[in-house]
KOLFISE-874140 format. One record per residue: residue in one letter; x, y, z negated of N, C-alpha, C in turn. Coordinates in steps of 0.05 Angstrom, whole numbers, plus 5000, padded with zeros to 4 digits. Layout:
BEGIN
AXYZXYZXYZ...
This chain:
BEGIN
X501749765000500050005000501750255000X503750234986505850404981507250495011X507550265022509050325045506950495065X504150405060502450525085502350775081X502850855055502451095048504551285064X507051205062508351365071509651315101X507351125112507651065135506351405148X503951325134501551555146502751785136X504251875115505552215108507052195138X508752075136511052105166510052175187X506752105195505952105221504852345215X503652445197501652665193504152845195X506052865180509453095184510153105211X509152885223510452915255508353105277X506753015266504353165281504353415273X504853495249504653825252507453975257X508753885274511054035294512153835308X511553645317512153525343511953655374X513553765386513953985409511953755437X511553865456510653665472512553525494X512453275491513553015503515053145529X518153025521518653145560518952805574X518552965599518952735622521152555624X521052315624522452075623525352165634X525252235653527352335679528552555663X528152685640529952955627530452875604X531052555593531552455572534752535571X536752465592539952535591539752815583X538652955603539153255596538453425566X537553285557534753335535537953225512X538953035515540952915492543953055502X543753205525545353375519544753635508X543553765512542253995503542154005474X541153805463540753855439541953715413X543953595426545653455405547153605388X546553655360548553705331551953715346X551953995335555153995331556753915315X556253825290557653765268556453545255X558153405238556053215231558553165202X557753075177559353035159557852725142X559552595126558152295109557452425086X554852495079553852525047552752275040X552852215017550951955004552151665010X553851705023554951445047553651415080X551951745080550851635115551951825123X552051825150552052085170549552195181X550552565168548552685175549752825192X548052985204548653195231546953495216X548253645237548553885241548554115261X546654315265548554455287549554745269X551854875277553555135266553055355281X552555605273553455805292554356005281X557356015294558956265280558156535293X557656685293557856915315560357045318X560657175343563557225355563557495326X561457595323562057865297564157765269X563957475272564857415245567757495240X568957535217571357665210572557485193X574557315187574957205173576157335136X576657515150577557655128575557875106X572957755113569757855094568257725095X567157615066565857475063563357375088X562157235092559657255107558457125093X555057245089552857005082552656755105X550556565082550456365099547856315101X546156275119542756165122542655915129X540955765123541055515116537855495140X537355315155535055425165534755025177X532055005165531254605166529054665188X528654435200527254445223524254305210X522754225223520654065211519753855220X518353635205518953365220517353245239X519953145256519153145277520953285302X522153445283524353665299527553605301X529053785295531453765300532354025295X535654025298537354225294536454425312X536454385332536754495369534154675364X532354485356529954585360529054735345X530454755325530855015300532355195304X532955245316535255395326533755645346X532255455371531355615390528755625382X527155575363524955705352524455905342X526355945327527756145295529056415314X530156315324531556575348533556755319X534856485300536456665282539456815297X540056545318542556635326542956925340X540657055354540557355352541557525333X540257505304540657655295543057605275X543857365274546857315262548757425272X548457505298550357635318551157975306X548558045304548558285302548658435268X548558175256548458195221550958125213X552257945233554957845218554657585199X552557445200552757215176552756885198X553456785176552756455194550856295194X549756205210547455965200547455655206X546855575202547255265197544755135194X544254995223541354835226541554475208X541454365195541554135184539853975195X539853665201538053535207537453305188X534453325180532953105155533852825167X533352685154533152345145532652295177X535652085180534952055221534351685210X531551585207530951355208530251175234X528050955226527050795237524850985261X524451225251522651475263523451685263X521851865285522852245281524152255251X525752555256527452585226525052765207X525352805188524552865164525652905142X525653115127525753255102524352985079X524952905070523852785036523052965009X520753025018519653265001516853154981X517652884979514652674967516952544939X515052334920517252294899518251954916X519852104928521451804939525151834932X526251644936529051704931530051784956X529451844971531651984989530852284990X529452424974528952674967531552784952X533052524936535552714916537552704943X536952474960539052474978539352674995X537252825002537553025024538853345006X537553264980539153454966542153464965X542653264954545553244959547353234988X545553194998546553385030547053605040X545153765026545554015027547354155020X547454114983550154124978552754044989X553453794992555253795009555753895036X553353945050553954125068554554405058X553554555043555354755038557954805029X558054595023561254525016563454515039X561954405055563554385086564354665105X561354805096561954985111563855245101X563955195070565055445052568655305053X569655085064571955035070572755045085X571155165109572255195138571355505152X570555735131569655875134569056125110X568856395112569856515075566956625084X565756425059562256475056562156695027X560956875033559256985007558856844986X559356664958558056564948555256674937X554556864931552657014924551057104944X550756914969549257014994549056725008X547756574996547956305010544056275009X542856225029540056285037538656055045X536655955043534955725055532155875063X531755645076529355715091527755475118X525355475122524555195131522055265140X521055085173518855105180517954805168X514954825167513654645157513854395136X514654135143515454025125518654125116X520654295131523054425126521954705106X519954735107518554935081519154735060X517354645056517254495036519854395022X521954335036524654295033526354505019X524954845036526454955006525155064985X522354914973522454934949522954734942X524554574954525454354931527254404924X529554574937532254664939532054884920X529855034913529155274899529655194873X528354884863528654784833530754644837X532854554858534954324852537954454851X537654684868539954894873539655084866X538455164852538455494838541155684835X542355484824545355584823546855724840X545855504870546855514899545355794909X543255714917540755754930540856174928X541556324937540356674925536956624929X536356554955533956554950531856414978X529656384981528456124999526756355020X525756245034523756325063522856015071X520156135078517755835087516955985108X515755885128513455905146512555605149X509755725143507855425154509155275132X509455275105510955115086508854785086X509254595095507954325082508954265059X507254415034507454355020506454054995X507353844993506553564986507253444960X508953614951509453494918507453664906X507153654877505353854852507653994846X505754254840508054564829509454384794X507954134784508954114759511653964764X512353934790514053754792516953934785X517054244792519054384786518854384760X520954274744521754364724523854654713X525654724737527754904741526155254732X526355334710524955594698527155774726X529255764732531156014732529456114762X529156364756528056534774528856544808X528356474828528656454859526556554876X528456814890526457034904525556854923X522456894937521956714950519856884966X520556824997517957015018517256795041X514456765042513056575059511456695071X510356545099509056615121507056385129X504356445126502856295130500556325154X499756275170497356185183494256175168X492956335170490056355159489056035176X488956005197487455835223490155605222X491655505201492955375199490955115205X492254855225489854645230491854375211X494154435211495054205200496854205170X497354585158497554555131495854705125X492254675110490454835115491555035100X490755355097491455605086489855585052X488555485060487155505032487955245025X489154985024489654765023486754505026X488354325010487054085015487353885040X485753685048487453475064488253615089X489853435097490553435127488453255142X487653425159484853335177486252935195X489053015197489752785212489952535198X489852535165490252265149488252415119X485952545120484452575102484152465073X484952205077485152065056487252015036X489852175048493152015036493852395031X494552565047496152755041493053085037X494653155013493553405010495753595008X494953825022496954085021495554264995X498554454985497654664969495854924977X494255034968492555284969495355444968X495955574994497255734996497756004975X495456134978495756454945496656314930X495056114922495355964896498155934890X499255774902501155644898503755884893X503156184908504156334903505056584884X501756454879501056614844503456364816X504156154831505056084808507356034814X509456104845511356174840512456334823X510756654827510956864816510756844785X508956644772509056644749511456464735X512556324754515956214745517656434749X517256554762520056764761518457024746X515557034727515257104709514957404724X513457414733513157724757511257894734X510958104740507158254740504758124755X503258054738501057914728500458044766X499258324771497458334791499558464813X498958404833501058414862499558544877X501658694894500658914912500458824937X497758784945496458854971497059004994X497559005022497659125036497159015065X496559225087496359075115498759185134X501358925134503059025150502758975174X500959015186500758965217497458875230X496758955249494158825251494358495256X492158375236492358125228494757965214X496158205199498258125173497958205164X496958175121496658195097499558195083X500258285069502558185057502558265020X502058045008501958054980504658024966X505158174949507458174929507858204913X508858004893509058004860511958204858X512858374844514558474836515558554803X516758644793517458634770517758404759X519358234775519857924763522857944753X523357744734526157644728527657624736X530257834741532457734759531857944788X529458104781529958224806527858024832X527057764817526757564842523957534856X523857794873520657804887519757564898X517057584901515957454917513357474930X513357454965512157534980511057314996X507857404999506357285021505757405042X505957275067504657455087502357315109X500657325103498757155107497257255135X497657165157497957175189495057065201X493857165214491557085228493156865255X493256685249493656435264495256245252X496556035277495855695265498955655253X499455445268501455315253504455405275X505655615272506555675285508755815268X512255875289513556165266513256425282X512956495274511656755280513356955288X513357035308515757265322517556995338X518056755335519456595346518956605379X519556295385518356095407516955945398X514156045409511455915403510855615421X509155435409508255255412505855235431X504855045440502655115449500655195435X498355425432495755445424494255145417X494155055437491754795431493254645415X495154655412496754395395496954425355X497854735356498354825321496555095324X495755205350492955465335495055685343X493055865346493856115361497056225348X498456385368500456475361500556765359X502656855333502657135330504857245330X505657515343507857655343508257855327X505757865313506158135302506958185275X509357985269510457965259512757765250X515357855254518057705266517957635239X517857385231518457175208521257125198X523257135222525457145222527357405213X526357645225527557845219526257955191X523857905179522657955164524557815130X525257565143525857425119528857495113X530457605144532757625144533057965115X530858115125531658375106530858345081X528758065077528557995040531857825026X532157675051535157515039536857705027X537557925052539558185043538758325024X536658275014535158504990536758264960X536858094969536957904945539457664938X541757764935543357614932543457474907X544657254902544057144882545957234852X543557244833542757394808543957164788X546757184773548456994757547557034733X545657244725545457294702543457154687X541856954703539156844691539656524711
């Protein structure tokens, strides 16, 4: 029973960012294109990676590092040219680093359920930053995560497992699948998410996934936000605003450590928003009117990480 269970999470994670099928005949081209540049042994496996330095980088000043997970079903490549970070790394000076989840028996995946390869991907991470802070002069106090869908979900796990590491997280479309009681980690982590109102496969207000009704429920998005905010111990009521037609953006401030936290809650589906959009019929209308990426890039810089708490 156990196993079906997480037969059906895997397929339901695949389906909400699985890109559409290419043609048999662009399979070579397709494994060149998008093959990981790097790849290092955590845990005893090999994981992959893709890097991008930008030509701006200086070896001789620190650079942040962004951490940016694909979602399952995805890949490095495909996080990469979704996110459209490597733009603005160019022009910011920092590095980013696409990781790729659990490469099994199926599409890859983040372990964001109570299974044991959830510590494993943790400890991947870590060790991947380790890799990259030896081959490269990283910021320690500017090391960033961030994740579409089930890769949401991934950094709030990273939020309670790396705090230390972590300055601070970014979600869009977070699939969120464990309980908020599962964090035990009090220490405060600024945190800004992007959600889909017309979300079809992590609903906005939560509850099941329409594709396996019976096995996976997602978190009530506010919700779940109201009680970030109440771990990093914010002001009780958060400020409202409309940044954009058909963007809301809620924010707890006066939290511990400085460590805001923001919603921005988007009239459409399952999509990142300002990226490379998906099809409509597949994850629900797409919106530009507001770059998710650049948005999260000027909360990261607002928030380096806070040693004092």
């Amino acid at each position: 029973m156990i196993a079906r269970r997480h037969a059906i999470l895997a397929t339901v994670l695949i389906a909400i960012t699985l890109p559409a099928a290419f043609a048999l005949g662009e399979a070579v081209n397709f494994y060149l294109r998008n093959r990981a540049n790097g790849s290092i042994v955590s845990s005893g496996e090999k994981r992959e990676y893709e890097i991008y330095v930008p030509s701006s980088y200086d070896p001789a000043k620190p650079a942040p590092l962004v951490i940016s997970m694909h979602g399952a079903g995805g890949w490095p490549v495909q996080q990469m040219t979704m996110t459209r970070w490597n733009r603005l790394a160019e022009r910011e000076r920092f590095i980013v680093v696409y990781p790729s989840g659990a490469d099994g028996p199926g599409p890859r995946i983040w372990h964001v359920g109570r299974e044991a390869g959830l510590m494993k991907d943790v400890r991947f991470i870590a060790d991947l930053i380790d890799k990259v802070k030896a081959s490269y002069n990283i910021d320690a106090a500017r090391i960033y995560a961030n994740g579409f869908s089930n890769g949401g979900g991934m950094s709030f796990v990273l939020s309670c497992t790396l705090s230390d590491r972590i300055a601070a997280v970014g979600m869009v479309g977070a699939a969120q699948t464990l309980p908020w009681s599962w964090c035990t980690d009090r220490r405060p982590v600024p945190m800004i998410w992007f959600h889909g109102t017309a979300d079809p496969y992590a609903p906005y207000t939560g509850g099941p996934s329409p594709i396996a009704p019976d096995i996976v429920r997602f978190a009530n998005v506010p919700q779940w936000t109201a009680k970030w905010a109440l771990r990093n111990r914010c002001a009780s009521a958060p400020t409202e605003s409309a940044f954009a037609p058909g963007v809301t953006r809620r924010e707890y401030t006066g939290c511990a450590g400085d460590a805001t936290v923001m919603l921005y809650s988007v009239n459409a589906g399952h999509q990142w928003f300002g990226g490379q959009p998906f099809p409509d019929w597949f994850v629900g209308p797409y919106s530009d009117r507001v770059d998710a990426t650049a948005e999260t890039w000027r909360f990261f810089r607002a928030h380096p990480l806070n040693v004092n708490y």
